[in-house]
Residue, then its C-alpha position, 0 to 999 in steps of 0.5 A: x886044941x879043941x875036937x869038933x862033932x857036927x850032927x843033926x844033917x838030914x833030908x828035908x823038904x822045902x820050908x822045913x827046918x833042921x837044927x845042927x849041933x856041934x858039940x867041942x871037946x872043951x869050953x868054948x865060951x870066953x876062948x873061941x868064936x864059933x862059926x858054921x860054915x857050909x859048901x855046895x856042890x862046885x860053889x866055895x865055902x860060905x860064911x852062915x853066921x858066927x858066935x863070938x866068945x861074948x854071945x854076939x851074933x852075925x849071919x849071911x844075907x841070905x839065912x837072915x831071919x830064918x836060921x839062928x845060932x846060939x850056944x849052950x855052954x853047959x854043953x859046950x855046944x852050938x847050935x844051928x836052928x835052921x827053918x823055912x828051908x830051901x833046896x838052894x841051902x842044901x850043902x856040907x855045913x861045917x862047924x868051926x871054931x877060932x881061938x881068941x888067943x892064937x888065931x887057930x882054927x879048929x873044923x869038925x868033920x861036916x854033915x850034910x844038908x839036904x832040901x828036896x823041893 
């Protein structure tokens, strides 16, 4: 079982940038994929973009070239740079992790990104 604890939320304006943490209880590298997630406001939950436990990378089309996650394993953490900003990518941003072994999913408690315009 691995605890998750996201910081970094805030308000910011349009074309700002914001960097989400989510510091794990354990290693991670090797055992988990780590994910960001985020929800809006009466919209389902999205996908933004995935580590996996082998440093790979994927995102949404609609962060592509604007938000980058990356990990510091010394810290067992991970991280969400998220720049040029808009109001559309205000939402609860989750972070998540898959164990590689069992399937089990762990979530952290959110924090909330706001994008004034």
């Amino acid at each position: 079982q691995v605890q998750l604890v996201e910081s970094g939320g805030g308000l910011v304006q349009a074309g700002g940038s914001l960097r989400l943490a989510c510091a794990a209880s354990k290693t991670i590298v090797g055992l988990y994929d780590m994910n960001w997630y985020r929800q809006a406001p009466g919209k389902q939950r999205e996908l933004v973009a995935t580590i996996n436990s082998g440093g790979s990378t994927n995102y949404a089309d609609s962060v592509k070239g604007r938000f980058t996650i990356s990990r510091e394993d010394a810290k067992n953490t991970v991280y969400l740079q998220m720049n040029s900003l808009k109001p559309e990518d205000t939402a609860v941003y989750s972070c998540n992790a898959v164990s590689r072994f069992t399937g089990a999913a762990y979530w952290g408690q959110g924090t909330q990104v706001t994008v004034s315009s």
